[in-house]
C-alpha positions in Angstrom: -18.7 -6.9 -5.2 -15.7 -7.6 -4.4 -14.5 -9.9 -1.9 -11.2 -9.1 0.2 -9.2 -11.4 2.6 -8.3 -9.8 6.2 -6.3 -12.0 7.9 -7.5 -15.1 6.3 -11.5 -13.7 6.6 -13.2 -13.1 3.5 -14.9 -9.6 3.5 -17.0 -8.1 1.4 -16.6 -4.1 1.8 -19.0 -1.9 0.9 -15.4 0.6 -0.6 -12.0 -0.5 -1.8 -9.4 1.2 -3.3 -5.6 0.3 -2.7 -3.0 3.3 -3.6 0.8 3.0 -3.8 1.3 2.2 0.0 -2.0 3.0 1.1 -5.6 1.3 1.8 -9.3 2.9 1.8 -11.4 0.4 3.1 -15.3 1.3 4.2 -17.3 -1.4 6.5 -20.5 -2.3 7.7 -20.2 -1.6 11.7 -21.2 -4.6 12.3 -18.0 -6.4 10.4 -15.6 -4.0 12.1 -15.1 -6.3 15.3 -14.8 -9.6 13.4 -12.6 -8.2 10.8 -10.4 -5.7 12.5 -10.1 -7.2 16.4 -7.7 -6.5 19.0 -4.1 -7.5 18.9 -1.5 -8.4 21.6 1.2 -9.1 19.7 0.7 -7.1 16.2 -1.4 -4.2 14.9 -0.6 -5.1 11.1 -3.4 -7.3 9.0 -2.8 -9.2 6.1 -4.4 -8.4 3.0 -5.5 -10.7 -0.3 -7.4 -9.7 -3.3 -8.1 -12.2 -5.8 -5.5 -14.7 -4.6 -2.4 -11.9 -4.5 -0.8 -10.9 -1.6 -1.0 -7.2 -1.2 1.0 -7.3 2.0 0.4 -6.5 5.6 -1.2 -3.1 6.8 -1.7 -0.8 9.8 -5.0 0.9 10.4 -3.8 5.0 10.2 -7.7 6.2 10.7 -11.2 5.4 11.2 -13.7 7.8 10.0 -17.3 7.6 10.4 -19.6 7.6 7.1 -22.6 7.7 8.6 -24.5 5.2 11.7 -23.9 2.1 9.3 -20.2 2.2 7.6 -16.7 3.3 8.5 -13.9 4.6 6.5 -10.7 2.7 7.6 -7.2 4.0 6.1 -4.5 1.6 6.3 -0.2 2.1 5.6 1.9 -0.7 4.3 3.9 -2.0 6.9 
């Protein structure tokens, strides 16, 4: 597995893929509060795998997997 940094918070998702300017990231529900929480000031997150800076994203879509994971889509920002 993988580990990913959101914002500083290391995640391990249960799906990863990154794409030219785009993001596929699947979740446990219960991760999706603490990894993805409400902002005031921005709605972009910053993203690190293995120490490199992919850059800071904007959640596009949330689909429901099934009553355990979500499918997040994220867009550069």
């Amino acid at each position: 597995m993988e580990i990913i940094q959101i914002d500083g918070l290391e995640v391990i998702p249960s799906l990863f893929n990154s794409y030219d300017e785009l993001i596929n990231i699947e979740l446990q529900q219960e991760q999706i509060s603490s990894v993805f929480p409400n902002k005031e000031t921005t709605l972009s997150y910053a993203f690190v795998k293995a120490g490199i800076s992919l850059g800071y994203y904007k959640i596009l879509s949330a689909k429901l997997q099934s009553s355990k994971r979500t499918l997040f889509t994220l867009h550069k920002q």
